[in-house]
N, C-alpha and C positions, 0 to 999 in steps of 0.2 A: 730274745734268744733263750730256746729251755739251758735246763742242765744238762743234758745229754750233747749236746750241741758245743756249749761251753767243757764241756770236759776233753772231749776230740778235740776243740781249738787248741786246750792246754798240752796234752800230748803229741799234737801237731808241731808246736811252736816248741817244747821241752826236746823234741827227735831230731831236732837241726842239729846239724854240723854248721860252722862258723871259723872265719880265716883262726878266730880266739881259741877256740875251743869244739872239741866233738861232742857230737850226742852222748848221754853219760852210755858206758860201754864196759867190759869186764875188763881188767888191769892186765889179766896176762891168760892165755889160754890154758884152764886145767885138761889138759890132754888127756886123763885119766876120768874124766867125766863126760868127755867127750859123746853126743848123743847117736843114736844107733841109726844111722839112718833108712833101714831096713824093719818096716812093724809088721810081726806077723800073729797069728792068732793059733795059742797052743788048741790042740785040741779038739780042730775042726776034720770035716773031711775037705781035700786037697783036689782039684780039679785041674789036672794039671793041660797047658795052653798050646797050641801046635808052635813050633819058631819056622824063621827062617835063614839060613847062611847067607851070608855077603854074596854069595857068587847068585843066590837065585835071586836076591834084591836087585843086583845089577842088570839079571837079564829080563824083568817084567820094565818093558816100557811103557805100557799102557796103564794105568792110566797115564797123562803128561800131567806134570805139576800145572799149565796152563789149566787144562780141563773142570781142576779142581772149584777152579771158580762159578762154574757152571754144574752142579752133580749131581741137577734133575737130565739131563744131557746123557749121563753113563747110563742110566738104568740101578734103581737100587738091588743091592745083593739082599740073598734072603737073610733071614738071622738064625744063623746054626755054629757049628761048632768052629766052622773053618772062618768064617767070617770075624766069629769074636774074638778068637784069636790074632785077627790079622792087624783088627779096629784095636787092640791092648797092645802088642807088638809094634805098630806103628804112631804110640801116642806115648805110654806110659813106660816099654819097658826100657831094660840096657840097651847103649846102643855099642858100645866098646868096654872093654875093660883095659885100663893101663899098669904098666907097672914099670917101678926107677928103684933098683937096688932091692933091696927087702917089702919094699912097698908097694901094696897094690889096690887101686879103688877102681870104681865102676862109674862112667856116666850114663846119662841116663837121656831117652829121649824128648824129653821136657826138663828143660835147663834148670838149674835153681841156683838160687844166690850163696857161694862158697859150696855147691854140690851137698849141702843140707837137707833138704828135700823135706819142709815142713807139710808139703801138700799128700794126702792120702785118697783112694780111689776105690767108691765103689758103684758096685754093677747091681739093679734091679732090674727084673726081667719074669716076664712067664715062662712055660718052657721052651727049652732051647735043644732042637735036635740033635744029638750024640751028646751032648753037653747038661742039660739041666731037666730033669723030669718033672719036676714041677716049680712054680711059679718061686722064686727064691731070694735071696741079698746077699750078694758076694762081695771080699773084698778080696780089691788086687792086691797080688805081692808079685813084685817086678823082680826080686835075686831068684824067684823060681821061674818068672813068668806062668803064673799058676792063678783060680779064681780062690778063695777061700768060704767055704761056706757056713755063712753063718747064722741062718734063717731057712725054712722054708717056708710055707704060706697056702693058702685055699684058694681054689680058682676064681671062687666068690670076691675074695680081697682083690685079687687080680684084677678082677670084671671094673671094681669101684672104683681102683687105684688108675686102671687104664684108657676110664670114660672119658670119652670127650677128646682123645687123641687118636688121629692116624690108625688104622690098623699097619699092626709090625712093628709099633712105639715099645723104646723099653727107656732106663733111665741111668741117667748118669751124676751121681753125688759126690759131693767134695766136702774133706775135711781139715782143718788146720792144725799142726802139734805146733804151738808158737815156740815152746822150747827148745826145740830141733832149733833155730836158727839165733834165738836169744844168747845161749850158748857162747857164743862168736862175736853179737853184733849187736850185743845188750837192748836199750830202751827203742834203736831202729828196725828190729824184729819185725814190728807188726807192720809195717811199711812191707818190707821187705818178701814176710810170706802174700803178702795181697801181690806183690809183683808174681811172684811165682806161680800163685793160684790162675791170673790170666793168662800165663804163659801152659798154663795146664789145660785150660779152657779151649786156647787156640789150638795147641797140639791135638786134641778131641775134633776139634770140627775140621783140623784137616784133613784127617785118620779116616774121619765118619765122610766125609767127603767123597773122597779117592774110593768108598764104597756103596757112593752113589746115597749117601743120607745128608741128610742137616740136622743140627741142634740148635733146638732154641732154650733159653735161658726160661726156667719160669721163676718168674719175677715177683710173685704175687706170693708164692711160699713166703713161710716165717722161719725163725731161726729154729723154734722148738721142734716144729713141726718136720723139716728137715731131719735135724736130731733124732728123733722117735723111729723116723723111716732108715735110719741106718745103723741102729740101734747103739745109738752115742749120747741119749738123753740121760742126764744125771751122772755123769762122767766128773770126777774130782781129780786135784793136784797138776801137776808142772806138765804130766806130759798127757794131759785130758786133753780127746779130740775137738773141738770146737767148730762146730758145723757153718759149710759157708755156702755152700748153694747146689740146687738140684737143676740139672738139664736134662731133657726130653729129647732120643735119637732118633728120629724117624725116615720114612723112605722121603727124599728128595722128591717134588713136584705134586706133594699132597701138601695139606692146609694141616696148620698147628695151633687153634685157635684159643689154646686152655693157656692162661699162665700158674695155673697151680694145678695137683690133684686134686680130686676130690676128699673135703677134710673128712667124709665118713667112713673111708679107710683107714685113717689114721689110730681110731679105737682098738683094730683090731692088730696094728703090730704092736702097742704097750701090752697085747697077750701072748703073743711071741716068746718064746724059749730060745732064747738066743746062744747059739753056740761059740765058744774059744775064749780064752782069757787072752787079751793082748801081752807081749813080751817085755819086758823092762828097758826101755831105751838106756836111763843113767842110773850108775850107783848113789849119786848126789844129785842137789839141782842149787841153782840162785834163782831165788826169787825176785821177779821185777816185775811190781805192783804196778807202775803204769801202763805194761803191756795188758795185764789184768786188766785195768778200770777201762783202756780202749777198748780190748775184745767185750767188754760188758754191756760197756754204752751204743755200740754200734752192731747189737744184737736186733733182730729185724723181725716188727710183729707179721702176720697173715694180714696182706692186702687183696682188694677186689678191683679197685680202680686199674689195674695195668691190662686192663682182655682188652680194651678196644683197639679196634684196627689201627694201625700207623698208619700219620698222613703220606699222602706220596712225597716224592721227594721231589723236589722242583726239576723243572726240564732241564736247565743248563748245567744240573750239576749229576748227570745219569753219567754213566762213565760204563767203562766197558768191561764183557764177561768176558768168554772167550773169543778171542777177533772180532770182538763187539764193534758197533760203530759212536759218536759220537758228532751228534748234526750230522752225516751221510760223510763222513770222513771215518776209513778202516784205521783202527788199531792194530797193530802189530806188537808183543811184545817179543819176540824173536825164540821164549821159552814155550813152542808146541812139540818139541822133540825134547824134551827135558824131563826125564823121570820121576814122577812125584815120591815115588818111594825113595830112592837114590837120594833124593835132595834131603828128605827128611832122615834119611841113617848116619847122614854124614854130616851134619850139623851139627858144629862144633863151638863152644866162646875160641876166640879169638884170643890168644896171650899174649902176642905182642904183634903189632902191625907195620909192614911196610911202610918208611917214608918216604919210598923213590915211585912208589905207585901210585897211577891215575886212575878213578873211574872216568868211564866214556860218560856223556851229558845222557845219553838216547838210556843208559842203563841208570843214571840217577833221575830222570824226570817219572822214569816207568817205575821206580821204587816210588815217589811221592804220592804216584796216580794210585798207588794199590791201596796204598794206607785211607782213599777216600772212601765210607764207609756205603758208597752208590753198588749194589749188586756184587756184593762179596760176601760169600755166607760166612767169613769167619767174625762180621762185625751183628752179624744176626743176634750174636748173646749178650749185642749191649742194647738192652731194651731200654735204657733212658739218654743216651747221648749221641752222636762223641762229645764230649766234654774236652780232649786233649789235642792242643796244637804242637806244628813242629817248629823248633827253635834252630836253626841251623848253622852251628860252626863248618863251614865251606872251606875246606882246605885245598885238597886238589879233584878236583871236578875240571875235564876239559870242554874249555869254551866257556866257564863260568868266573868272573872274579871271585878270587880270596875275601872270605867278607862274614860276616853274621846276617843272617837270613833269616826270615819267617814265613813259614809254610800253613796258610789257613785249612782245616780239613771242613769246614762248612761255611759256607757264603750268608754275606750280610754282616761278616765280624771285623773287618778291617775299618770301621771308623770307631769300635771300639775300643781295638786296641792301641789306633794312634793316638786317641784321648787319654789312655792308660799307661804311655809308653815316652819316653825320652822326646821331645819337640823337636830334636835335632837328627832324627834319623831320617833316612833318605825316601826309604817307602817308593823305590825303585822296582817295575820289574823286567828281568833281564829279556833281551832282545829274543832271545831260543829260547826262554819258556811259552809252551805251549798255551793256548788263548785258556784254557777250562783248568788251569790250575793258579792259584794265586798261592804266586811266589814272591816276595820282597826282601830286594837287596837291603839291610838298613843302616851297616855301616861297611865300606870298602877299603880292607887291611888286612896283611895277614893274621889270625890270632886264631892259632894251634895250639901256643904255647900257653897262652889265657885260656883254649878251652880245657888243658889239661888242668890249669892249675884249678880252675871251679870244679873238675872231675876228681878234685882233692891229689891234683899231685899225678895221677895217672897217668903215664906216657899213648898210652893207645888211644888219648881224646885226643891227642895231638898228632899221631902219626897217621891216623884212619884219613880216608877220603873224605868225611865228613861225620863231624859228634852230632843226635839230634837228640834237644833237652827237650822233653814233652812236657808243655807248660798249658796246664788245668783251669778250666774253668775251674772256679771252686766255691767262692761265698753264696754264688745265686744255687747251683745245688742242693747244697748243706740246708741253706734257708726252706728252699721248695720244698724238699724231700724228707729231712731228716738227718738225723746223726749215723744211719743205717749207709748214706749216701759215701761216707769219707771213703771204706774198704773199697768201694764199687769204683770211683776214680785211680785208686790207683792199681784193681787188676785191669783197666781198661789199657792202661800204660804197658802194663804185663801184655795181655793180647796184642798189642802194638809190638811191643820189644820182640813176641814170637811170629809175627810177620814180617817184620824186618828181619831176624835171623832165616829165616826159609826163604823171602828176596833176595837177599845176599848169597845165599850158597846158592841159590839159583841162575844166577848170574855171574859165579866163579869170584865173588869176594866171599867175606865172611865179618860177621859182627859179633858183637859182646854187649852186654848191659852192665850199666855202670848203676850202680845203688848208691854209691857215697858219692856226692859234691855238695859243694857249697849252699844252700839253698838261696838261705837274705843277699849274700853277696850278687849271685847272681840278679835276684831282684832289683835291689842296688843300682846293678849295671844298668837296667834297663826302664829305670825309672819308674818301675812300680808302688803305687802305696797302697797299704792295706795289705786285702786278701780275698782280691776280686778274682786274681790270678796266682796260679803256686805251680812252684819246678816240680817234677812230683818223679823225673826216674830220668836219666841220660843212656844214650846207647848210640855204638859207634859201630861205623860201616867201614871197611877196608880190605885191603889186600893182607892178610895173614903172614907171620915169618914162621918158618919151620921150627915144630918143635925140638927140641935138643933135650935127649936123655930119657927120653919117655918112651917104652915099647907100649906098640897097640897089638891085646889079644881080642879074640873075640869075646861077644857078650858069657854065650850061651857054648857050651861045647854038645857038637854036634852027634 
């Protein structure tokens, strides 16, 4: 085991919460240091973004959140001004503003843990009709829903930067402030923005979806290399952006066969003139060096190994797009008249959940089937796994026992984990699940109230329809891959958590993601040893109770 690998294990194991004791964390919240969670860049010019009102979100039906699954199927849009607008709008920006007495905040359409919003977004692109004259590196700012510009570039860079992809490919870069969220939630930080970062991820490829594109993840970039393209390389102190990955948007039903650009562009943005000084998030900061030594260690060189084609996926586990079949039996998920934008504006965490409410079985089976990663482009930008199973607290579900459950997302793994797992569980599966899902009952009892307590106390793992703890491959990764590998399992969790949120309100429940539970204890429960297997994020599915005190204004005024 190198050092890089052993340093992640130590921050891995140092970030647990425990029935004893929490993850080390800040004694009491300076409110007055409080970080901005709004970065914008003095001194750019401002590109300001088309919106749109509630009322005209409600009235496009078309595309259906159904379709999205399929978005070589729409026809891709071209890329201009209206478009990029729509792909920012329905990923990254405000989605409501609230306000309770004197106070007022904004959430945003890509959730983030405490509404911190460690994750930052930008846009590389040739030009863009109405919008960009030539080939350029924007970053978003969502309180304006505006691009910022902070680069231009030569059609030559262009050419070099866009070989080997799609015509109509532009790019989409992600960066982390770990301070934004450290702030709050001390040494669990870095956990915590990689949740985020996936859930950023998936909002993009549903965004990019709904307008007939796909993203794929390039895999094969390095950490530096990223950095330089976004002009975040040599970046110092607390609220230094920390580059975490580049995706490629291209039109739906074309081939994406690069997983990096090409590295002879990269010379020519270190001569780049980079415009705007970033704004000052905090007056102070705390320092927390092991958030430091993980973002260090699991910095990711330039690989070549990841272009080859993926194998197909075995027949029995093909699962369906849109009113797909499986073996010559239709799918139905009942969501073809369901608005993909509608769903995505109105997605909400969930603050406290109905206990007197059921889901239907027909609406929890078709949540399990989504998350299988068979012909979904939003699992397209996980080029090495799934790595994450689901762990399932079954509270009320009609037609299913009360019980803890295990939900496999890829076949061949169920003798491993009953090797790996308690001897006494049942490894049951229920009479109404469907033949192409492996579901296992493995103990039969109510325990809502156990799954709150492992959710550290939280009442909405106990009142939801059902908590599911996403429980990680993890050591055989780590080992394969690298230390580069730890961030990448837990945005995979994140991308999970934002497909379960847009399931849910699809469906007329609503969920939430839980960051803090118990990690060992739950291990404990289940008989695990070692660190073959790790809890790596919980999130809960439910019926919603109304908010109380809270007014909802819009994002943007009109």
């Amino acid at each position: 085991m190198n050092e890089e690998i052993e340093a992640i294990l130590s921050y891995h194991q140092a970030s647990k919460h425990g029935f004893k004791a929490y993850a080390p964390g800040p004694r009491l919240l300076e409110m007055e240091i409080k970080p901005d969670p709004f970065l914008n860049y003095k001194g750019v010019p401002v590109l300001k973004l088309d919106t749109w009102s509630e009322e005209d979100i409600r009235s496009e039906l078309f595309p259906a959140y159904e379709q999205v699954f399929s978005p070589e199927k729409l026809g891709p849009s071209g890329l201009n001004r209206n478009s990029t607008s729509q792909l920012f709008f329905d990923s990254f920006a405000l989605s409501v503003c609230k306000k309770s007495g004197s106070a007022r905040w904004a959430l945003r359409i890509n959730p983030s843990s405490g509404n911190l919003h460690p994750t930052e977004v930008y846009f590389i692109s040739g030009p863009v009709p109405e919008l960009l004259n030539k080939p350029s590196v924007c970053h978003y700012a969502p309180l304006s829903h505006a691009l910022e510009l902070r680069a231009e570039f030569s059609e030559e860079t262009w050419e070099k930067m866009s070989s080997g992809f799609p015509e109509g490919t532009f790019f989409i870069g992600f960066t982390s402030i770990y301070w934004r969220v450290a702030w709050k939630y001390g040494i669990r930080a870095f956990r915590y923005a990689n949740h985020d970062l996936g859930h950023a991820i998936a909002a993009l490829t549903f965004a990019a979806a709904g307008l007939g594109w796909r993203t794929r993840l390039l895999e094969d970039m390095g950490s530096e290399g990223i950095a330089k393209l976004l002009g975040v390389s040599g970046r110092q102190g607390p609220e230094k952006e920390e580059s975490a990955c580049l995706l490629a948007v291209y039109p739906a039903g074309k081939e994406c066969p690069s997983g990096k650009i090409s590295s002879s562009a990269l010379p020519d943005f270190e001569k780049l003139s980079w415009n705007g000084v970033p704004n000052r998030l905090s007056p102070a900061h705390v320092e927390w060096a092991d958030i430091e030594k993980a973002a260090s260690v699991t910095r990711k060189e330039e690989t070549e190994h990841f272009n080859e084609k993926k194998p197909e996926l075995k027949p029995e586990r093909r699962a369906s797009g849109l009113s797909g079949t499986i073996s010559g039996y239709k799918i139905h998920s009942g969501l073809e008249t369901v608005s993909l934008r509608s769903v995505i504006h109105r997605r909400r965490s969930a603050l406290e959940m109905n206990n007197s409410a059921y889901m239907d079985k027909e609406s929890f089976y078709g949540i399990l089937r989504r998350t299988l990663p068979d012909k979904n482009p939003v699992f397209e930008t996980l080029a090495f796994g799934p790595f994450a199973h689901l762990l399932l607290f079954v509270n009320r579900v009609k037609g299913l026992l009360p019980g803890l459950y295990i939900f496999l997302r890829k076949s061949g793994e169920k003798e491993d984990f009953k090797t790996a797992f308690r001897s006494d569980f049942l490894w049951e599966k229920p009479e109404s699940c469907p033949y192409d899902l492996e579901l296992y009952l493995l103990v039969e009892e109510e325990l809502h109230d156990f799954a709150a307590q492992l959710s550290c106390g939280q009442r909405k793992a106990a009142d939801a329809c059902f908590t599911a703890c996403m429980l990680s491959e993890f050591e055989e990764p780590l080992k394969t891959s690298g230390s580069w590998m730890y961030p990448y399992l837990f945005r995979e969790c994140g991308i999970l958590g934002q497909l379960l949120y847009l399931e849910a309100e699809a469906r007329g429940f609503r969920g939430c993601g839980i960051g803090c539970f118990f990690d060992d204890p739950l291990h404990e429960t289940l008989g695990l040893k070692g660190i073959e297997y790790q809890d790596l994020y919980h999130f809960a599915v439910g019926s919603p109770l109304q908010e109380i005190g809270a007014v909802t204004l819009p994002a943007y005024k009109e």
